[in-house]
KOLMI-453444 format. One record per residue: residue in three letters; z, y, x of N, C-alpha, C, O in turn. Coordinates in steps of 0.02 Angstrom, whole numbers, padded with zeros to 5 digits, always signed. Example, Ala and Ser with C-alpha at 12.3 -4.5 7.8 and 13.67 -1.06 7.14 Angstrom:
BEGIN
ALA+00390-00284+00660+00390-00225+00615+00390-00165+00660+00423-00166+00712SER+00354-00112+00642+00357-00053+00684+00394+00002+00645+00402+00057+00670
This chain:
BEGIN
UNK-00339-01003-00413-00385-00991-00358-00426-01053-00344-00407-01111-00339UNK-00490-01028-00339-00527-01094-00305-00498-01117-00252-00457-01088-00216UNK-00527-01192-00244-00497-01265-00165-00546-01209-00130-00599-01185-00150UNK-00505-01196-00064-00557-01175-00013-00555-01239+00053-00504-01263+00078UNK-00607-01252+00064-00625-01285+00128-00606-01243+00190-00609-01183+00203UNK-00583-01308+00230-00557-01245+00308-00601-01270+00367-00574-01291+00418UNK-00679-01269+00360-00715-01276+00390-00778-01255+00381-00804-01278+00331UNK-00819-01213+00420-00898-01209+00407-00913-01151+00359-00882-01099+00369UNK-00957-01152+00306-00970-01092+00270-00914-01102+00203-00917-01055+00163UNK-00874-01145+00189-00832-01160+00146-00771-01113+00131-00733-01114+00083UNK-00773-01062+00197-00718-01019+00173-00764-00948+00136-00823-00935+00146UNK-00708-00906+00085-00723-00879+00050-00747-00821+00063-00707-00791+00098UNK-00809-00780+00049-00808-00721+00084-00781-00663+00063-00764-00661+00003UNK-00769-00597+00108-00698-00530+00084-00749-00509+00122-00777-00528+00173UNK-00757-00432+00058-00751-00362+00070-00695-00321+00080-00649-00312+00040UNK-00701-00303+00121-00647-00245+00160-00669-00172+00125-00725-00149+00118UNK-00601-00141+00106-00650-00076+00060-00593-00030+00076-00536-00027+00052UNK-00628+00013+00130-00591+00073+00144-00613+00132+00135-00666+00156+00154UNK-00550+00166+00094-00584+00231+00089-00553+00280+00130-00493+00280+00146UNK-00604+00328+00150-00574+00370+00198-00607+00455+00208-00662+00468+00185UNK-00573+00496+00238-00554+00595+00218-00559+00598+00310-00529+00554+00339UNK-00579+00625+00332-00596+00662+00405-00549+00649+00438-00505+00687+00458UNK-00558+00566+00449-00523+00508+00511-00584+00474+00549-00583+00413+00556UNK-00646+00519+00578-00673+00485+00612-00683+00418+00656-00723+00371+00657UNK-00596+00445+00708-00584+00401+00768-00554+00329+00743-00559+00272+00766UNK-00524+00354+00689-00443+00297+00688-00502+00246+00614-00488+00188+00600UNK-00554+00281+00585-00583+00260+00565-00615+00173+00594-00606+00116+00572UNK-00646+00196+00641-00698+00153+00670-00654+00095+00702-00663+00034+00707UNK-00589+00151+00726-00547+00084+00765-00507+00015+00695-00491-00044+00697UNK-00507+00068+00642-00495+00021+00594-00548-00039+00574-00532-00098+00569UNK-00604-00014+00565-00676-00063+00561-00675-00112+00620-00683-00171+00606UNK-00668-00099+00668-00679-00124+00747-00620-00201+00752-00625-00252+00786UNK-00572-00182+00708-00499-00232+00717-00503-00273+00656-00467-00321+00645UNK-00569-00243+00598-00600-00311+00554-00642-00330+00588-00654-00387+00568UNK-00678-00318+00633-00744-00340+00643-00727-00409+00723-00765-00449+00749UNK-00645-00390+00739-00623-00430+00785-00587-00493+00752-00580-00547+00782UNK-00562-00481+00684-00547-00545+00665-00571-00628+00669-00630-00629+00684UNK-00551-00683+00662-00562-00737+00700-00583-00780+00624-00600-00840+00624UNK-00580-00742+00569-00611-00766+00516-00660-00810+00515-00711-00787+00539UNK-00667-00894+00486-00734-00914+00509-00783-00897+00441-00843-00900+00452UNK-00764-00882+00380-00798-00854+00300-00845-00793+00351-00837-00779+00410UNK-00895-00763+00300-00921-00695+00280-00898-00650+00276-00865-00652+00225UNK-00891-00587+00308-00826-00527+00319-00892-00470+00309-00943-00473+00344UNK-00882-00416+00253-00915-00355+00273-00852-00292+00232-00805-00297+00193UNK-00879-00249+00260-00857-00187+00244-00858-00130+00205-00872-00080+00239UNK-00847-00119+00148-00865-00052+00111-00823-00008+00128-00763-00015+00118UNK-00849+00046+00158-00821+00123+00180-00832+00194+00121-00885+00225+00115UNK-00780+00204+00089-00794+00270+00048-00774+00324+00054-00713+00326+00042UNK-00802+00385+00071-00799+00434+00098-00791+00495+00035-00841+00520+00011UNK-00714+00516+00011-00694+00526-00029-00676+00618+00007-00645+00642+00054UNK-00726+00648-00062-00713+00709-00047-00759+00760+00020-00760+00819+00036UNK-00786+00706+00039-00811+00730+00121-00875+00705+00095-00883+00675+00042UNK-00912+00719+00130-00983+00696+00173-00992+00621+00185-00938+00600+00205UNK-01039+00572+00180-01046+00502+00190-01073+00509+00241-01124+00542+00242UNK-01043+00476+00314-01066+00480+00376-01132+00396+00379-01119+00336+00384UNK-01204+00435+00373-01239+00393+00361-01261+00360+00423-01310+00323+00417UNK-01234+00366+00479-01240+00341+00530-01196+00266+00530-01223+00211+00538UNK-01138+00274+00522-01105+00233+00542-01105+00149+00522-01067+00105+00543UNK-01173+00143+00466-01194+00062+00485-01238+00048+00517-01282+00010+00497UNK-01239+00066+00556-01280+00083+00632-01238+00063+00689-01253+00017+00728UNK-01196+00092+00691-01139+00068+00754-01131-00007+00753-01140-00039+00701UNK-01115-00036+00811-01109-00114+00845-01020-00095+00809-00992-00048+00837UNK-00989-00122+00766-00912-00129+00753-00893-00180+00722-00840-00187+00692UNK-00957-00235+00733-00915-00309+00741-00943-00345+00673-00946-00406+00674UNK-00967-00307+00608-00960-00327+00545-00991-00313+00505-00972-00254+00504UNK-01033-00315+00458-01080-00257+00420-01050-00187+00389-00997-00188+00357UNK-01075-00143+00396-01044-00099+00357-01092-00053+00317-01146-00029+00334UNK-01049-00048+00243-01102+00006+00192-01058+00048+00194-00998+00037+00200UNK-01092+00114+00186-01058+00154+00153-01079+00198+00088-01130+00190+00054UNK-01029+00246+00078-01042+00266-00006-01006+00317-00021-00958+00319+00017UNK-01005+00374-00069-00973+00424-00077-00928+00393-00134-00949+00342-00160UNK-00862+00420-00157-00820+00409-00214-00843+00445-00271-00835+00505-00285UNK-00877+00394-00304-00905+00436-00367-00857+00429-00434-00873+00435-00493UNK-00806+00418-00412-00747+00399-00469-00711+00455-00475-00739+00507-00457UNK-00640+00459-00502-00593+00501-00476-00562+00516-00420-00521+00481-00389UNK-00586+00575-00406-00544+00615-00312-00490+00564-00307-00439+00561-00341UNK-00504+00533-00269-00435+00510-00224-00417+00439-00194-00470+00410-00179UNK-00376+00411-00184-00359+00339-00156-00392+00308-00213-00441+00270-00209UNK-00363+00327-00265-00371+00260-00344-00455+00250-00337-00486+00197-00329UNK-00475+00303-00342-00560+00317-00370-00596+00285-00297-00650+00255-00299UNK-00569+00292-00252-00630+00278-00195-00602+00188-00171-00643+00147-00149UNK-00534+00173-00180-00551+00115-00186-00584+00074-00255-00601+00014-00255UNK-00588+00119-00311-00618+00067-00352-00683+00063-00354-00709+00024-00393UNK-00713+00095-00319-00796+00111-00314-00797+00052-00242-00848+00019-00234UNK-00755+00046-00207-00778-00007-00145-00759-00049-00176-00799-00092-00158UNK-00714-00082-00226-00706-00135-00269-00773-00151-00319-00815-00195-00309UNK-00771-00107-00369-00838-00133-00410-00909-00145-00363-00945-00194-00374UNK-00922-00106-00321-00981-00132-00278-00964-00188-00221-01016-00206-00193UNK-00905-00220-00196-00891-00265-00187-00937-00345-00205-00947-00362-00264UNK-00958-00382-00155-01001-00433-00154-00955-00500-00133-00978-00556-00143UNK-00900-00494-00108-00838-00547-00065-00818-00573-00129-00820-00542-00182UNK-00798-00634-00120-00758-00675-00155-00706-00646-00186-00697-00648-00247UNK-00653-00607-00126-00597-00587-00108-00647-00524-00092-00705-00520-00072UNK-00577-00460-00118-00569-00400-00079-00507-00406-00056-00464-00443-00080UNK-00498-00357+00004-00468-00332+00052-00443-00257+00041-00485-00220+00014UNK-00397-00235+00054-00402-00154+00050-00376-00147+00137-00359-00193+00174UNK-00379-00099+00146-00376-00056+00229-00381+00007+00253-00433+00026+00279UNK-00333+00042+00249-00316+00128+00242-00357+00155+00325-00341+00129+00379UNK-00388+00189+00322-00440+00191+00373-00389+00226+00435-00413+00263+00478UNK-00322+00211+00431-00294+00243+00510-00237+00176+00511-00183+00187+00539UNK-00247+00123+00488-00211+00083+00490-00259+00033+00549-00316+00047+00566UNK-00223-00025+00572-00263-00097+00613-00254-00145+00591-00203-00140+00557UNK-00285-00218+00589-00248-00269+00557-00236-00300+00621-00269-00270+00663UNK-00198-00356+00652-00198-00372+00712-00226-00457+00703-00246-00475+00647UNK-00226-00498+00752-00263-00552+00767-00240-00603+00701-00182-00603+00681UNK-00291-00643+00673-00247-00702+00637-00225-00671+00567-00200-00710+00527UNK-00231-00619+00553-00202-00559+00471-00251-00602+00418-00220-00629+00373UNK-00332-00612+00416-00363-00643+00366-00363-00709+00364-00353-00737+00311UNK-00370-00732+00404-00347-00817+00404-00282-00836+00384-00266-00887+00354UNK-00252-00797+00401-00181-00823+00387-00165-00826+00318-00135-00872+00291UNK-00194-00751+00281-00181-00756+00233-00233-00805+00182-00204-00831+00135UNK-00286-00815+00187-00349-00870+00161-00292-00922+00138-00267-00926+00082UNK-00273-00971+00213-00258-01026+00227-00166-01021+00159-00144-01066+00123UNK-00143-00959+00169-00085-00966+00118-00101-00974+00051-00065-01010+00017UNK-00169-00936+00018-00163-00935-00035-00211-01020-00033-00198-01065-00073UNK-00240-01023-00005-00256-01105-00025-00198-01156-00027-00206-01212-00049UNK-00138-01134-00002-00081-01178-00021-00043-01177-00063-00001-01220-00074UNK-00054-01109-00103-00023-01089-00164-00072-01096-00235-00092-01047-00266UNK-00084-01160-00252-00141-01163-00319-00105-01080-00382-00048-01056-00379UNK-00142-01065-00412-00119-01036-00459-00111-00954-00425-00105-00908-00466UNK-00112-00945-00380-00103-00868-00349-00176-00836-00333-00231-00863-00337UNK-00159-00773-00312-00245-00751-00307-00236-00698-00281-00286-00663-00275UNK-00162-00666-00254-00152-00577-00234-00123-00629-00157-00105-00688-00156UNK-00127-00586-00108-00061-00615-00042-00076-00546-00018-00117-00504-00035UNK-00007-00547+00048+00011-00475+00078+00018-00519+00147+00012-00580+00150UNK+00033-00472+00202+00078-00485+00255+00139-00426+00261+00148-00377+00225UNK+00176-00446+00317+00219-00392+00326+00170-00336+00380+00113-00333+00402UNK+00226-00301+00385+00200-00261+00443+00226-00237+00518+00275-00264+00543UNK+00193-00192+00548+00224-00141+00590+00230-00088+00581+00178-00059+00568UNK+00279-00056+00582+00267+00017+00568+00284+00042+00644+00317+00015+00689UNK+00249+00103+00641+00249+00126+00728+00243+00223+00698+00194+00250+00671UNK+00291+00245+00711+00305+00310+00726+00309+00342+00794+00333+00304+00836UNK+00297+00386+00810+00287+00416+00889+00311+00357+00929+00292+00301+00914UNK+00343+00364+00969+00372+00304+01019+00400+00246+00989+00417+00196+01021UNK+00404+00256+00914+00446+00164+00892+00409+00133+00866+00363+00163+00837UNK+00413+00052+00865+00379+00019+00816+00422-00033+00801+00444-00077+00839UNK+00431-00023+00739+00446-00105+00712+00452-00127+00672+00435-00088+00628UNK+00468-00173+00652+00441-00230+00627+00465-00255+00553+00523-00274+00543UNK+00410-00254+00497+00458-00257+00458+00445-00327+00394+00396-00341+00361UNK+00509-00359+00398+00482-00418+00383+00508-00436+00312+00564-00411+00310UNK+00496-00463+00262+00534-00481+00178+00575-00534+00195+00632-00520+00177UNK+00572-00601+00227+00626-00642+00239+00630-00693+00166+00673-00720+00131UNK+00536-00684+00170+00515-00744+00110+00437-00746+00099+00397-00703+00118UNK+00424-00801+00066+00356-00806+00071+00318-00805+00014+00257-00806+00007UNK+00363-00801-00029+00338-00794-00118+00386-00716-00149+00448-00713-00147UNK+00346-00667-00174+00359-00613-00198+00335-00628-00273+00278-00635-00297UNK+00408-00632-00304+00404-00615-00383+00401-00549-00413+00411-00499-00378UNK+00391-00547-00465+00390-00490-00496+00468-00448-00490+00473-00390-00470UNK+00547-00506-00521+00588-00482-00509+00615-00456-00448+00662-00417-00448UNK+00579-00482-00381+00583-00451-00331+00531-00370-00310+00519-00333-00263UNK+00517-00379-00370+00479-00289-00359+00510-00229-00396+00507-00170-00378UNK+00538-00253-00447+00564-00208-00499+00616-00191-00470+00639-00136-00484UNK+00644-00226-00431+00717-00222-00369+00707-00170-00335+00741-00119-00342UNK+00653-00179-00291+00653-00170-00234+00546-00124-00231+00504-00140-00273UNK+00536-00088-00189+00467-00079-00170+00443-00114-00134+00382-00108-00127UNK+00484-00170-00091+00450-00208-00027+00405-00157-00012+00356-00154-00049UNK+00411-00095+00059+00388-00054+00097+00324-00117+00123+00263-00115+00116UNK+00368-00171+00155+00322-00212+00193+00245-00235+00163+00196-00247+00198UNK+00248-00235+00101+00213-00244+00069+00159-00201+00077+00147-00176+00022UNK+00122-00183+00121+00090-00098+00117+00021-00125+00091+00013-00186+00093UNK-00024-00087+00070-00086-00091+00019-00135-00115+00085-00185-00149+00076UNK-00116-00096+00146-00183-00102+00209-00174-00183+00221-00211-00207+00264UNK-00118-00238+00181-00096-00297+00196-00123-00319+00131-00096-00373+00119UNK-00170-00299+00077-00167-00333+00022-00247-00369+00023-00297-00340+00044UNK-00243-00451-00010-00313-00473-00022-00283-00498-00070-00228-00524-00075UNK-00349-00479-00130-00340-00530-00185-00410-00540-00206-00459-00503-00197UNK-00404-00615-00246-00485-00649-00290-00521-00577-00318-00478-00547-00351UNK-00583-00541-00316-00590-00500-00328-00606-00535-00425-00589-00495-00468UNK-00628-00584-00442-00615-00594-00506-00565-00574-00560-00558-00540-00611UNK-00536-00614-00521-00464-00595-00541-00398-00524-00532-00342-00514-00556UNK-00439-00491-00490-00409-00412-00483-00466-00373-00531-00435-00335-00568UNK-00527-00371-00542-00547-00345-00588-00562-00364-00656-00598-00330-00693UNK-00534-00424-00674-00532-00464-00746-00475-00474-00777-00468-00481-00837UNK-00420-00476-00725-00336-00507-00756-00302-00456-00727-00254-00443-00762UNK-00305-00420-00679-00245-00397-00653-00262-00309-00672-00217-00271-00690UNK-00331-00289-00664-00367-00226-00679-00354-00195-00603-00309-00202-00562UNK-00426-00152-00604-00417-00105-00552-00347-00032-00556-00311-00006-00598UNK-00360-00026-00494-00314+00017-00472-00312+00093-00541-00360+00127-00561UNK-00238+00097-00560-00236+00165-00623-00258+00225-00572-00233+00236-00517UNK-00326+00274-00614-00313+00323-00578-00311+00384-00618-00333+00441-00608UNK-00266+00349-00684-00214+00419-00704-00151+00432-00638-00111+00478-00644UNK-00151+00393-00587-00096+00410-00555-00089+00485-00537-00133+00528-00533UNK-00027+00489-00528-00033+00590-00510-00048+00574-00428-00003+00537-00409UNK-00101+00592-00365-00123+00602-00328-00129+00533-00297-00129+00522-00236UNK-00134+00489-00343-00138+00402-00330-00080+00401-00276-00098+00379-00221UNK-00014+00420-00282+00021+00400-00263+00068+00377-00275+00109+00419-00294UNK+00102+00290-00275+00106+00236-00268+00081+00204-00310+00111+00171-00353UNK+00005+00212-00300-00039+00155-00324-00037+00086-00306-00062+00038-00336UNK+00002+00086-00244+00011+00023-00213+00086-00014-00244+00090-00076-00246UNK+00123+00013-00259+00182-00019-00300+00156-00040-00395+00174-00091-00426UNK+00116+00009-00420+00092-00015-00466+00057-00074-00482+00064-00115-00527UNK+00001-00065-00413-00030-00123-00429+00017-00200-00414+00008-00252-00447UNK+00070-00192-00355+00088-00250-00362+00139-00275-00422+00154-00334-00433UNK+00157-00233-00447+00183-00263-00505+00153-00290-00562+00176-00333-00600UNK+00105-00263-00565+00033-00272-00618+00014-00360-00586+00006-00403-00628UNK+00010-00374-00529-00011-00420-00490+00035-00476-00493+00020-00535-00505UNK+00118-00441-00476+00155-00520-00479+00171-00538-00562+00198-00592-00578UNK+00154-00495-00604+00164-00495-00670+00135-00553-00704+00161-00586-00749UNK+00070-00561-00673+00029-00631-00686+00057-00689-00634+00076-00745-00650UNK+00057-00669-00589+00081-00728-00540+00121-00714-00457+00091-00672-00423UNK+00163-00735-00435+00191-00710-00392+00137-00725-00336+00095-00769-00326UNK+00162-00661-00300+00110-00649-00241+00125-00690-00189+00185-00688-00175UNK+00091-00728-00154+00070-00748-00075+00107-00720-00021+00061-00687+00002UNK+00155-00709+00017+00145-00681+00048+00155-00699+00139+00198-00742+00151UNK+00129-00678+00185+00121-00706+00248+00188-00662+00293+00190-00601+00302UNK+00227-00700+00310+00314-00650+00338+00287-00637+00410+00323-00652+00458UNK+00226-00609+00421+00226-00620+00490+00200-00523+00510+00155-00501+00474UNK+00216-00496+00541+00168-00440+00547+00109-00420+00584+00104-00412+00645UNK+00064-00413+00536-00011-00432+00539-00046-00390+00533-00107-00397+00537UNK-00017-00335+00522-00048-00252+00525+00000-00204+00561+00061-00211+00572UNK-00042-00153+00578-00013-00076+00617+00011-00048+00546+00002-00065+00487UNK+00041-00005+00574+00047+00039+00492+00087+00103+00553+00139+00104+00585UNK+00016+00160+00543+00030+00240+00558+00097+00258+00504+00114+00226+00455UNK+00125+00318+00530+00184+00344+00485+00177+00407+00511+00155+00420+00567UNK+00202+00456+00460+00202+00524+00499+00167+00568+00477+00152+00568+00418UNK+00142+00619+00522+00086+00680+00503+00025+00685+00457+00012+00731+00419UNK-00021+00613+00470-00074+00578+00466-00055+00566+00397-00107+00564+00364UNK-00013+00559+00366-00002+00523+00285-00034+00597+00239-00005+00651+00231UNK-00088+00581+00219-00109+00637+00158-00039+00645+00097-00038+00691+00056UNK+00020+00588+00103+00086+00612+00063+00130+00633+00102+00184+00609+00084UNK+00136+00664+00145+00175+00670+00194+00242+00706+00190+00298+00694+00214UNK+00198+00792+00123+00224+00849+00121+00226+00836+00043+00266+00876+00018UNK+00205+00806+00006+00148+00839-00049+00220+00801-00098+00222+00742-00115UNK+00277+00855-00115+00326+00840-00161+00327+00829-00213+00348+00779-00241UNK+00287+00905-00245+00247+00892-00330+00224+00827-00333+00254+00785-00367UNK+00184+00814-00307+00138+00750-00329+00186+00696-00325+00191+00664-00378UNK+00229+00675-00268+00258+00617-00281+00301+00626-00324+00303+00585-00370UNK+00347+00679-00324+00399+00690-00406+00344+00652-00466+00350+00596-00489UNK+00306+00687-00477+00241+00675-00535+00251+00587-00537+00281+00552-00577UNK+00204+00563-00463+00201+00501-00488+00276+00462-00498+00278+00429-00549UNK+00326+00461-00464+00388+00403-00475+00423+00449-00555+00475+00424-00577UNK+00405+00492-00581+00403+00514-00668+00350+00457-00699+00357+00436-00757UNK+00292+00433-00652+00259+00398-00684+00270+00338-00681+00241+00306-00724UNK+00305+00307-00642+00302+00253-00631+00359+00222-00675+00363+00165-00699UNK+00398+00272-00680+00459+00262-00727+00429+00254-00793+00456+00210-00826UNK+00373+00290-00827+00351+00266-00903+00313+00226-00901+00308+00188-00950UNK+00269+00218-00843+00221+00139-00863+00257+00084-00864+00249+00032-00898UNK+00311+00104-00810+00355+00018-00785+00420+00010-00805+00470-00010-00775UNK+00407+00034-00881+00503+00029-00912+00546-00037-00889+00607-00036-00900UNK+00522-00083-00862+00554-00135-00856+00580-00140-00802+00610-00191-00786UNK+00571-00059-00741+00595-00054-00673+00670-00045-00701+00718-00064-00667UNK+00679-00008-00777+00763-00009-00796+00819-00078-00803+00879-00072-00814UNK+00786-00134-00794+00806-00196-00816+00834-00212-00734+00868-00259-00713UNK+00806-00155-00698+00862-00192-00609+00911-00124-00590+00891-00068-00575UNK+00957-00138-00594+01009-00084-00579+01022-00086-00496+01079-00081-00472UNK+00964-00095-00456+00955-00098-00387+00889-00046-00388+00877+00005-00356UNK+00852-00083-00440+00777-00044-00426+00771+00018-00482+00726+00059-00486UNK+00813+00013-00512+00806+00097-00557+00854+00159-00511+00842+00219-00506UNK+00897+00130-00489+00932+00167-00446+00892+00200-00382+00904+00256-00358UNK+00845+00155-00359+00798+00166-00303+00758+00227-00315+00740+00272-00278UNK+00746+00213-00391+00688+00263-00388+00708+00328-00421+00678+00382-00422UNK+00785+00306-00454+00801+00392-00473+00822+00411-00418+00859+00458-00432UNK+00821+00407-00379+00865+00412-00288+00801+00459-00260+00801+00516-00238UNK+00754+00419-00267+00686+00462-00247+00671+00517-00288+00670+00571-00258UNK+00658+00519-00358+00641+00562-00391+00697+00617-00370+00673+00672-00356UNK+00767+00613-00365+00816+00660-00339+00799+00716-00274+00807+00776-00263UNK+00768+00652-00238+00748+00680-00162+00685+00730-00177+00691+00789-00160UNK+00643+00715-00199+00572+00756-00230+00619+00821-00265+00606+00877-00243UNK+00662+00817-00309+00674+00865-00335+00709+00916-00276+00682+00970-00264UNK+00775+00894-00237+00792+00914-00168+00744+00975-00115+00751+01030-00088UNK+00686+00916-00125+00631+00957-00047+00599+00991-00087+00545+01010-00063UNK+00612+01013-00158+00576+01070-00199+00597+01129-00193+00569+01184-00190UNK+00672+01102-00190+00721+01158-00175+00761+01168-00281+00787+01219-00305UNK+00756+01131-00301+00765+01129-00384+00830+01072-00364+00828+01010-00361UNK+00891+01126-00351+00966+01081-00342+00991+01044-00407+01009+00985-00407UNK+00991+01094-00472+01009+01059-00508+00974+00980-00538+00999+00926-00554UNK+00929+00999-00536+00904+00913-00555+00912+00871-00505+00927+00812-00515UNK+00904+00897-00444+00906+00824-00373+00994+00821-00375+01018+00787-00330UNK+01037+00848-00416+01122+00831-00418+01137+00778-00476+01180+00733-00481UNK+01076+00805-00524+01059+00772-00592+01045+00705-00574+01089+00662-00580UNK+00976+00686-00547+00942+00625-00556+00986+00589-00490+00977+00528-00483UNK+01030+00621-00444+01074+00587-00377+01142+00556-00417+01184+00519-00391UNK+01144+00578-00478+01226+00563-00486+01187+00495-00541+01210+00438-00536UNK+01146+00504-00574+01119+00439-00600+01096+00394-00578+01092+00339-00607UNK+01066+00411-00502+01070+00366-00452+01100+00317-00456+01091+00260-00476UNK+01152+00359-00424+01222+00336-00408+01265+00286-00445+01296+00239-00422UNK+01260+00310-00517+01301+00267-00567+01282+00204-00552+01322+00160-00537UNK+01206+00196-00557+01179+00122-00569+01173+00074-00488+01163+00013-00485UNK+01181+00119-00432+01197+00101-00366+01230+00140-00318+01203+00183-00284UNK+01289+00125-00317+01341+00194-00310+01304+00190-00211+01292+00243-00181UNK+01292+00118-00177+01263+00136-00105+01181+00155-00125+01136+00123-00098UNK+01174+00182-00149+01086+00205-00147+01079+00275-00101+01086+00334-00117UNK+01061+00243-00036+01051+00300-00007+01010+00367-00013+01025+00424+00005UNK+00958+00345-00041+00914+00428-00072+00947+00473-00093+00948+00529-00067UNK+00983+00456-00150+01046+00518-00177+01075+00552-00149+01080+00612-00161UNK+01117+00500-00077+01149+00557-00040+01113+00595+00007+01138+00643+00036UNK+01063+00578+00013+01011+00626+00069+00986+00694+00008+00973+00753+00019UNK+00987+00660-00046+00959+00722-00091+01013+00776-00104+01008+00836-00117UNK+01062+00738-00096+01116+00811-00111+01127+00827-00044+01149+00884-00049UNK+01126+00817-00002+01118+00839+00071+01081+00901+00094+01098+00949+00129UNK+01004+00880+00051+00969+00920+00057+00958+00968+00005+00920+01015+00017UNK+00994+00962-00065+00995+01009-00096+01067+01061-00088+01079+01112-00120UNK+01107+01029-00035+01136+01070-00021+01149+01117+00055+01198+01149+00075UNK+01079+01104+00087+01051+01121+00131+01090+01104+00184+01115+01144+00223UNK+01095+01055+00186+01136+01043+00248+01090+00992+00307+01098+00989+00368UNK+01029+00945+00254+00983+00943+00298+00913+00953+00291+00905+00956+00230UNK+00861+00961+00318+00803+00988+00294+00767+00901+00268+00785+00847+00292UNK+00713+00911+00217+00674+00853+00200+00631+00821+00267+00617+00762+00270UNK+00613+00866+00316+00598+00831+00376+00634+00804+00420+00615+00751+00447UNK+00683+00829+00435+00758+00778+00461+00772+00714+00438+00788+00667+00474UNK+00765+00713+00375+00765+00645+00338+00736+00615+00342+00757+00557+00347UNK+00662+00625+00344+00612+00595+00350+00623+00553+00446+00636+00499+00472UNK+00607+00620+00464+00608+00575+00562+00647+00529+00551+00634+00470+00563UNK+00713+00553+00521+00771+00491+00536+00766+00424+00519+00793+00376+00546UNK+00719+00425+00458+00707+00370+00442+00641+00316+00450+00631+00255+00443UNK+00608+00373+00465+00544+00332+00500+00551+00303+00581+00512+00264+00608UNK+00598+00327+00604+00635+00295+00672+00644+00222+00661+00653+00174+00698UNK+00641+00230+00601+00690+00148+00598+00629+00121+00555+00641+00072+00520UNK+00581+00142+00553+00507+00103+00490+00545+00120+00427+00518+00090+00381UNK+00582+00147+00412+00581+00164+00327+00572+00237+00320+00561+00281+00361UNK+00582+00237+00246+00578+00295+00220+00605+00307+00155+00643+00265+00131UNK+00587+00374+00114+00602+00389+00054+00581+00341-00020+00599+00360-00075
C-alpha cells in the first residue's frame, strides 16, 4: 500500500459502491451515514440499482457526498452490481456498503489510519453490530490481523462485506473482482475474503463500526436452493476449506441445514453426521437433524440465533 499522509489532501480517496433492489428509505439513510463520516480524503458514492429502475433523482438530494448512479449492467445480482460500481470506481480505495446497512462515526478513518500501519496490506474490515428486532450486539474477532488460516476455520460473521475497504488496484489487479458464477452471489463475501487474505492478511479494525440489519430485509433470508448451491460452491473453489477440521465441519453443518429447511432428511442426516465426525460440537448439524426431524422449524433456528447476532 502506498505511505498515506494524515493531513490535508494527502489522504486517499474511496468510492463507496452500493448496490441496491427497492430500499428507498434505508437506502438514503445508508448514503447519509457516508456522507456524515469525519473522513478528511475525497469520499463519493456509486449507487447501482440492480434489477429495478435507476432513481435519477437521487444525485440531487443534499446526503452529504457526491452521488452517481447507474443500472447493473453485469450479472443480476450482488456480484454484478458491485462490480460495475467497482470498475467505474474513481477512489483510490473502494468501499462496499449494503444499502440497509450504517457505518457509524470514525468506520473510514479508522480503517485508512490501520492500513497505513500495516505496509504490505491493502483489504481491512471492522467488526460489527448486529441488531435484530429489539437486540443488538456486538460482534467482535478479538484480533487485529485476519489470516487466511483464520478464514478457512472460521467465516468471521464479523467480517461483513458493508465493513470492507480495499486499494481498488489491487482488488481489481491481484485479488480480482467479486466471482459472479456464484449461485445467487451468495457468500460472495467469504469468497472474496479468502481470495484477499490469500495474498496478504487483512487489516482489521476490532471495534464496531457498522449497523448490520438481520432478518426479513436479507434478500437470503428464505432462499435455501441458492445457499445449498453456493456453500456446494464454495466447497469446490476452496478445497483448502478441507485442510481445517473446524472450518470443513462448519460448512458441512450448513450445507446439512440447507438440506434440512428443504425438507430432503436424508442428506441433511448425511452431510450432519460428516459434520460431526470432523467437529463432533458443530452446532449446525444438530439444528439440522432437529429440523429434519421436525422437531424445529428453520425459522425457530434462525430467531434463536439471530437473538444472539449469529446465525447459520
Amino acid at each position: 500500500m502506498a505511505d498515506l499522509e494524515t493531513t490535508g489532501d494527502d489522504w486517499p480517496s474511496v468510492t463507496v459502491v452500493i448496490p441496491t433492489r427497492d430500499r428507498p428509505e434505508q437506502l438514503r439513510a445508508a448514503i447519509a451515514a457516508i456522507g456524515a463520516q469525519d473522513y478528511p480524503g475525497p469520499v463519493d458514492v456509486r449507487v447501482v440499482f440492480d434489477q429495478v429502475p435507476v432513481d435519477t433523482g437521487l444525485p440531487r438530494e443534499d446526503l452529504g457526498v457526491p452521488v452517481a448512479v447507474m443500472p447493473n449492467e453485469r450479472t443480476a445480482g450482488l456480484c454484478g452490481g458491485r462490480n460495475t460500481g467497482i470498475l467505474t470506481s474513481r477512489g483510490d480505495f473502494v468501499a462496499f456498503c449494503d444499502d440497509d446497512d450504517i457505518w457509524l462515526d470514525g468506520k473510514l478513518r479508522a480503517q485508512v489510519a490501520a492500513l497505513r500501519s500495516s505496509p504490505g496490506s491493502s483489504f481491512a474490515s471492522t467488526s460489527i453490530f448486529v441488531e435484530y428486532k429489539d437486540s443488538r450486539t456486538a460482534r467482535l474477532a478479538g484480533k487485529t490481523t485476519v489470516t487466511h488460516a483464520d478464514l478457512l476455520r472460521s467465516r468471521m460473521t464479523m467480517l461483513h462485506s458493508s465493513t470492507f475497504l480495499a486499494e481498488r488496484r489491487t482488488l481489481v489487479d491481484t485479488i480480482g473482482l467479486l466471482d459472479e458464477g456464484i449461485p445467487g452471489s451468495m457468500c460472495e463475501d467469504w469468497d472474496i475474503l479468502l481470495r484477499a487474505s490469500a495474498v496478504a492478511p487483512i487489516v482489521h479494525v476490532d471495534q464496531p463500526l457498522v449497523r448490520v440489519l438481520w432478518g426479513q430485509t436479507s434478500f437470503f433470508a428464505r432462499r435455501w436452493e441458492t445457499k445449498l448451491q453456493a456453500h456446494l460452491w464454495m466447497l469446490e473453489h476452496h478445497p483448502d476449506i478441507w485442510t481445517s477440521r473446524i472450518g470443513a465441519g462448519r460448512l458441512l453443518g450448513q450445507i446439512a441445514f440447507d438440506h434440512a429447511a428443504l425438507g430432503q432428511k436424508r442428506a441433511a442426516v448425511s452431510y450432519a453426521s460428516q459434520a460431526l465426525r470432523r467437529n463432533p460440537r458443530e452446532h449446525r448439524a444438530v439444528f439440522a437433524v432437529l429440523v429434519a426431524a421436525r422437531l424445529m422449524k428453520p425459522s425457530q433456528v434462525l430467531a434463536l440465533l439471530h437473538r444472539y447476532g449469529r446465525g447459520i
